[in-house]
C-alpha positions in Angstrom: 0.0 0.0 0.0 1.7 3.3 -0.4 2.3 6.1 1.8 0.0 7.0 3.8 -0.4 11.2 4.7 -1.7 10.2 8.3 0.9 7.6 9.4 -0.6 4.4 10.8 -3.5 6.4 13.1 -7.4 5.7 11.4 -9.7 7.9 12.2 -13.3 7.3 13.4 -16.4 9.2 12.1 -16.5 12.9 14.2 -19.3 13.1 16.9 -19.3 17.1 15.9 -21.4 16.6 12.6 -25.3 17.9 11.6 -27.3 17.4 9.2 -26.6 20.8 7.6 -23.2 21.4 8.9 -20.6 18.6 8.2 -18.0 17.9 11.1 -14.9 20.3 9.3 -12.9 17.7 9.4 -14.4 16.2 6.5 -13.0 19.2 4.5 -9.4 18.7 6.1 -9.7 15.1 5.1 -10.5 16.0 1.6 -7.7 18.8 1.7 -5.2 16.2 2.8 -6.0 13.3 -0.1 -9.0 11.5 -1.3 -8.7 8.5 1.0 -8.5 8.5 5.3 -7.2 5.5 7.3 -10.3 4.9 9.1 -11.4 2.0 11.8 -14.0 0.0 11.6 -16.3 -1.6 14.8 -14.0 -4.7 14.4 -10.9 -3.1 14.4 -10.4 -3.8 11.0 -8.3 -1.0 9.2 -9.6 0.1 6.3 -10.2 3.5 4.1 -12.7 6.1 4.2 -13.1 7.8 0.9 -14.0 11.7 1.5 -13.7 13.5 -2.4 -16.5 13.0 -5.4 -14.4 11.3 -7.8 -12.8 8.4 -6.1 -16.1 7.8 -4.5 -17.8 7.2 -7.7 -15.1 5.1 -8.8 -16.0 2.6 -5.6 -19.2 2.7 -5.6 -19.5 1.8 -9.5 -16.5 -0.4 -9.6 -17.7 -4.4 -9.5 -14.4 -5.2 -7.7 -15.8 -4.2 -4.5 -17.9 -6.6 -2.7 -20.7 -6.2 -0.4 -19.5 -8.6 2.3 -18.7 -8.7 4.8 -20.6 -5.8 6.5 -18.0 -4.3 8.3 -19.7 -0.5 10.4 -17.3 2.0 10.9 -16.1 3.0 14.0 -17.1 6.8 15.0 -17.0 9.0 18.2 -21.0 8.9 18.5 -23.0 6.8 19.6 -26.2 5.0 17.8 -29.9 5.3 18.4 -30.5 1.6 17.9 -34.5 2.4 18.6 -36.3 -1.0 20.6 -34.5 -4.4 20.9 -35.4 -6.0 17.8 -36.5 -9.4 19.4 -36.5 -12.6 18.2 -38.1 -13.7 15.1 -39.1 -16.9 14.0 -37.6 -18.9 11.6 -40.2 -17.8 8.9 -39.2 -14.4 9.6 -35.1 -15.4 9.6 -35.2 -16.9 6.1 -37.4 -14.3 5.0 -34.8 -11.4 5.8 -31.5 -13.8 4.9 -32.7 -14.5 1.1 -33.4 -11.4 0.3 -31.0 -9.3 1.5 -30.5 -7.0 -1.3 -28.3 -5.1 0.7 -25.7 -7.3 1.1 -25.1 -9.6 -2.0 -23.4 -9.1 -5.5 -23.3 -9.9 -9.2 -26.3 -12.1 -10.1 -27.7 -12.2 -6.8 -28.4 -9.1 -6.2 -29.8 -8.3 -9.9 -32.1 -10.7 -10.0 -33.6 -9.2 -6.3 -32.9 -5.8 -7.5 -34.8 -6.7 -10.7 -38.4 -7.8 -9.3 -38.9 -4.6 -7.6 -37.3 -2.1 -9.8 -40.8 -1.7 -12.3 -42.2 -0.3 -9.3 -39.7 2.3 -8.6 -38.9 3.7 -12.4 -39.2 6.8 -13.5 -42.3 6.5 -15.6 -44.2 4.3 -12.6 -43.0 7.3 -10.1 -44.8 9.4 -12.8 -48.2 7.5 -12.7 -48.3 8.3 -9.0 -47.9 11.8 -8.7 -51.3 12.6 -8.4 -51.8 10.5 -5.5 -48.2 11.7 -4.2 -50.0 15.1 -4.4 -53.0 14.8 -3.3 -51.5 13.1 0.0 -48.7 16.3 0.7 -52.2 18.5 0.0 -54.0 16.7 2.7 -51.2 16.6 5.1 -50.4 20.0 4.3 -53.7 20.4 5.7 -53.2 19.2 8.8 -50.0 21.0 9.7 -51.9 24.2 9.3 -54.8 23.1 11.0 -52.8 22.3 14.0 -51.2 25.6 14.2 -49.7 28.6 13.8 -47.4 26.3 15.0 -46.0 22.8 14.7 -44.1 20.2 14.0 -43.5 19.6 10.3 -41.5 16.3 11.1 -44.3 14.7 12.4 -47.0 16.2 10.8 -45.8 16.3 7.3 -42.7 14.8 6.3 -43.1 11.4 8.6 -47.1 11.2 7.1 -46.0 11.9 3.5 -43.3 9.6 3.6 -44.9 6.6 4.8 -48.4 6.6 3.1 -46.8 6.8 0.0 -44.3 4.1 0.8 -47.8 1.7 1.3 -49.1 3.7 -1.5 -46.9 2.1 -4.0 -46.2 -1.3 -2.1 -49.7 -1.9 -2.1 -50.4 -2.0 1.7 -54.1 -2.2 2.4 -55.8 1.0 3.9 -57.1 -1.2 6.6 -53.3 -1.7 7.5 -52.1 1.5 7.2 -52.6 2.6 11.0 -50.6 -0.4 12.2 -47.8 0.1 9.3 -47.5 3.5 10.2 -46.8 2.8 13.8 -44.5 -0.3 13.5 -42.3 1.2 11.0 -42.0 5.3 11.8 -41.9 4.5 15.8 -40.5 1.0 15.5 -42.0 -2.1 16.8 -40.2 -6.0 17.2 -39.2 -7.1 14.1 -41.8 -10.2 14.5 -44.6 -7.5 14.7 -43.4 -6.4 11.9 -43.3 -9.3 10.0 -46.3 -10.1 10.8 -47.9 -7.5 9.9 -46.3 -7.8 6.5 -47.9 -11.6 6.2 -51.1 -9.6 6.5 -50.8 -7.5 3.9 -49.4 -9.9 1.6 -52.3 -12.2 2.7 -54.5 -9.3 1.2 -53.3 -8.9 -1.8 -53.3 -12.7 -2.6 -57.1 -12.6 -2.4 -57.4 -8.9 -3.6 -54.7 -8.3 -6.3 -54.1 -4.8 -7.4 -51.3 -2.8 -9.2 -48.6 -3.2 -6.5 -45.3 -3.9 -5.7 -46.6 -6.9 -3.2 -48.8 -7.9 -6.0 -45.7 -7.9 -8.3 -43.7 -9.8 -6.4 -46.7 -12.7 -5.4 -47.0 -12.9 -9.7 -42.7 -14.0 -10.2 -42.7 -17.4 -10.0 -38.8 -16.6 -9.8 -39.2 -15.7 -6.1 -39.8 -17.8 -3.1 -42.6 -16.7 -0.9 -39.7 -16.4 1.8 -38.0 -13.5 -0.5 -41.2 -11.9 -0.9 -41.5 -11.2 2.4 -37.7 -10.3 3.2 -38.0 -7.7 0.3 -40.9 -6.2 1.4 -38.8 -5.8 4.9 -36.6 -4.5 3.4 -38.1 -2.1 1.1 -40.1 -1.1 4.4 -36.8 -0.2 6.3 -35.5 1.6 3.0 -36.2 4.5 1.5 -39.3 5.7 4.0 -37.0 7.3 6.3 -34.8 8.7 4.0 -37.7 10.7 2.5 -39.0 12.4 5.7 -35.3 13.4 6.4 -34.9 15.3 3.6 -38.5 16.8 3.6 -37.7 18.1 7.4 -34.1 18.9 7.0 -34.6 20.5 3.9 -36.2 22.5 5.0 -34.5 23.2 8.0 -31.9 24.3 5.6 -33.6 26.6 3.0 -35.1 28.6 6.2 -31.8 28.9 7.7 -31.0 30.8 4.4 -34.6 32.8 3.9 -33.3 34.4 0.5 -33.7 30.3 -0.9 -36.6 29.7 0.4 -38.0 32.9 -1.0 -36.6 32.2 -4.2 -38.7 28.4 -4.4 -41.6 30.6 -3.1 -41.2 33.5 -6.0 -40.7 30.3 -8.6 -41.7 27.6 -7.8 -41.0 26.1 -11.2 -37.2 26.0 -9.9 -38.4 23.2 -7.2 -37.5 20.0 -9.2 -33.6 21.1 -9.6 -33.6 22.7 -6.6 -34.7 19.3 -5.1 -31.2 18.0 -6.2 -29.5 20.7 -4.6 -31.1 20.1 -1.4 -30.4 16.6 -1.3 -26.6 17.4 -2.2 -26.7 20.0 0.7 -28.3 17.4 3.6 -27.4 14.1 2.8 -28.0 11.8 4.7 -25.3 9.2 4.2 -22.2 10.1 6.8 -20.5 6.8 5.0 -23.0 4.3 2.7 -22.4 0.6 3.2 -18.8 -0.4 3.2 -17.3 -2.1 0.2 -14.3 -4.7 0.7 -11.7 -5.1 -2.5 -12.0 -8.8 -3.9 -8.4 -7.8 -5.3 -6.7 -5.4 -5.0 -7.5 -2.0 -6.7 -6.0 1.4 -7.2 -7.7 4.0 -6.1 -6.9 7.6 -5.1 -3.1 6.9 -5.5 -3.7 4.0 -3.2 -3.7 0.1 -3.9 -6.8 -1.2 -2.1 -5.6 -4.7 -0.8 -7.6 -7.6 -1.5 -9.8 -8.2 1.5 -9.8 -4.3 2.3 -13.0 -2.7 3.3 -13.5 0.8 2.1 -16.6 3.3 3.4 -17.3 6.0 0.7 -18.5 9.0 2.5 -21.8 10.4 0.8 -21.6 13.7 2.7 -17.8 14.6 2.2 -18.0 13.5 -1.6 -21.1 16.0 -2.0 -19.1 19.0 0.0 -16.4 17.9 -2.3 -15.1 21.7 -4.0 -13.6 20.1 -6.8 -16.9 19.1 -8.0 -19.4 21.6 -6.0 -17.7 25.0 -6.3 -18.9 26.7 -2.8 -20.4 23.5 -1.8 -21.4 24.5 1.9 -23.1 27.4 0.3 -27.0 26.0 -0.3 -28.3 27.0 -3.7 -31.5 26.9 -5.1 -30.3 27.6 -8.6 -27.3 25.0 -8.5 -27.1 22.3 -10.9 -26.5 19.7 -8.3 -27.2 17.0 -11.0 -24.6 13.8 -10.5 -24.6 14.2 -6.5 -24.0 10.9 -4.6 -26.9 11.3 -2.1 -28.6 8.3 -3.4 -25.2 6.5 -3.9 -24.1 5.4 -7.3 -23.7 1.7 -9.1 -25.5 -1.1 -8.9 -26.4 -0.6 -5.2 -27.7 2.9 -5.9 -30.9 3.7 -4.4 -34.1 1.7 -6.1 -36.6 4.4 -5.1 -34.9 7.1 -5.7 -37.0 8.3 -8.8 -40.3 7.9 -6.3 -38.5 10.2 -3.9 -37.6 12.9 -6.2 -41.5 13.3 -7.3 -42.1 13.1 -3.3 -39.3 16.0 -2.4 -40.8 17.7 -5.6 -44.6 18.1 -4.6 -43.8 18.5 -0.9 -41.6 21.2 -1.2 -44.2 22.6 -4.2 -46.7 23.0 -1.5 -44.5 24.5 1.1 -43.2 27.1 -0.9 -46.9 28.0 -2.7 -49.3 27.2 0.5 -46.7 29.3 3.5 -44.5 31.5 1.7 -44.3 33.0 5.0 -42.7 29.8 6.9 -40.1 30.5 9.2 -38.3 27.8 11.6 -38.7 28.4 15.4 -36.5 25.3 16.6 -35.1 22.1 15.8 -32.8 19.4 16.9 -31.0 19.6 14.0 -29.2 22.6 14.7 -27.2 19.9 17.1 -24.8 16.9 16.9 -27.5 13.9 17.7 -26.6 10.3 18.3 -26.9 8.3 14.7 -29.5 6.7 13.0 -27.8 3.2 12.1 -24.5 1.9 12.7 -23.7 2.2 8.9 -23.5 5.5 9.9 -26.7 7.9 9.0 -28.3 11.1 10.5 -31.8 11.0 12.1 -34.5 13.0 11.5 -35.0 15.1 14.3 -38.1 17.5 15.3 -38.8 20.8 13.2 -41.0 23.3 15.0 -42.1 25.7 12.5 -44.4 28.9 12.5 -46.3 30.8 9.6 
């Protein structure tokens, strides 16, 4: 391997960092080279990759494996939410065959494959009506409960979910329960149970669905139906109401932007990309380990190497972003690595553009006058998941 800027000390991921506001020494790292020494939980020593270009190169590169699933080490600590529980053995096979998130090659593409109709642009397309018609209704009930409230829970949580059952196809008699076990958390065999339920449904009552997609491939086993529906349930939904609640966070801590999206709001669906450059989510995606070794950055990646690309320090990256903590409504942000990049990139991320599209849209037209009284965002918070994510915290606004 060659030489190394920072000797033989790895870092850990920085306890200082928010959601807006990167820990700086993501931008000394980037300043120093494109690759940091950085722990993982297992004391493995591996890389962190901080600038835009040799992230991309990772993260598209098929020489990088999946496994094993190595977390980095950081100077945080994790809001793991309720024990998990025990599951049974329905539920175990369920979530190890179709863990989409941690095979390769073949594997994964043929997972990846039976759900990706669902998440294209042109089906994200068909449901924007719907899409709208729930941020109208939601949008609804934020002002109803004010002058003043929470647009986390209100708005962006709501949004998020409902049309996450919207397009997998779970029943409206469900949605109550769904809602609850998956925004507040419940044990994963509560879960999974629920999910039997609504696949149940669907076997009697077929519809034009992800779940009834999946229960028409006779390529998939009724366990990986289930364990993608997990998954798909854990993906994505969370994702969505951080960026609806931190972006916004964000464009009223800089009123001129907002203004802007409120003067025209025909410049919502780039500024969309923007805001997702400007609060991702991602501290480092999942790790990648080389299956040989690999030059990257100036560095050969040995074989058996694990390497975590860092979503947020690639997006701050100046060589790409000119100004990049500078929030910009007007930036092409086009090509940011918020949704990741490669074959692992995000499946739903078409569905959450058209989401972040009409729910900022409705912001922006229905309270021009919206102005941010507090938030837990404005503060280092513990993380989300050990892969290393932000959490959406509360945002108390006023109009």
């Amino acid at each position: 391997m060659s030489q190394c800027p920072f000797g033989h000390v790895a870092a850990t991921l920085p306890a200082d960092s928010m959601p807006t506001r990167p820990s700086p020494r993501f931008a000394g790292w980037r300043e120093a080279g494109p690759l940091v020494p950085l722990r993982f939980q297992d004391d493995h020593e591996g890389w962190l990759v901080t600038r835009y270009d040799e992230a991309r190169e990772v993260l598209t590169d098929p020489r990088f494996s999946q496994q094993p699933q190595r977390m980095p080490a950081n100077d945080t600590t994790v809001d793991r939410g309720a024990e998990p529980g025990p599951l049974d053995e329905a539920g175990i096979e369920a979530d190890r065959s179709a863990n989409i998130l941690g095979v390769d090659g073949a594997a994964h593409l043929r997972l990846r494959r039976a759900i990706t109709r669902r998440f294209s642009v042109r089906s994200a397309r068909t449901h924007r009506p719907r899409i709208a018609e729930i941020v109208a209704e939601q949008l609804d009930a934020l002002i109803q409960a004010g002058p003043g409230a929470d647009l986390l829970e209100l708005y962006a949580e709501p949004i998020s979910i409902r049309v996450h059952a919207l397009v997998l196809g779970v029943a409206d008699h469900l949605l109550e329960r769904y809602a609850q076990y998956y925004v507040h958390g419940a044990p994963r065999q509560v879960q999974h149970d629920l999910l039997r339920e609504a696949i149940d449904h669907r076997r009697q009552h077929p519809g034009d669905d992800t779940i009834s997609d999946l229960l028409g491939n006779e390529d998939l086993s009724d366990a990986e139906v289930e364990g993608l529906l997990h998954m798909l349930s854990l993906s994505g939904r969370d994702t969505v109401a951080f960026m609806i609640s931190t972006g916004t966070v964000a464009l009223l801590d800089q009123p001129s932007q907002y203004r802007a999206l409120a003067a025209e709001p025909e410049l919502v669906p780039a500024a969309v990309e923007e805001i997702v450059r400007y609060c991702t989510m991602f501290l480092t995606v999942f790790p990648r380990t080389a299956t040989e070794p690999v030059a990257i950055g100036g560095h050969v990646i040995e074989q058996g190497t694990t390497v975590s690309v860092s979503a947020v320090s690639a997006n701050r990256d100046e060589r790409r972003f000119p100004d990049p903590d500078v929030l910009d409504v007007r930036r092409d942000a086009r090509g940011h690595l918020a949704f990741g990049d490669g074959p692992h990139g995000c499946v739903g991320q078409q569905l959450a553009r058209v989401e972040l599209d009409e729910a900022f849209r409705a912001l922006v037209t229905r309270l021009p006058e919206l102005r941010l009284v507090s938030t837990g965002q404005h503060a280092p918070t513990p993380l989300a998941n050990p892969v290393a994510t932000y959490a959406a915290r509360p945002v108390h606004v006023a109009w």
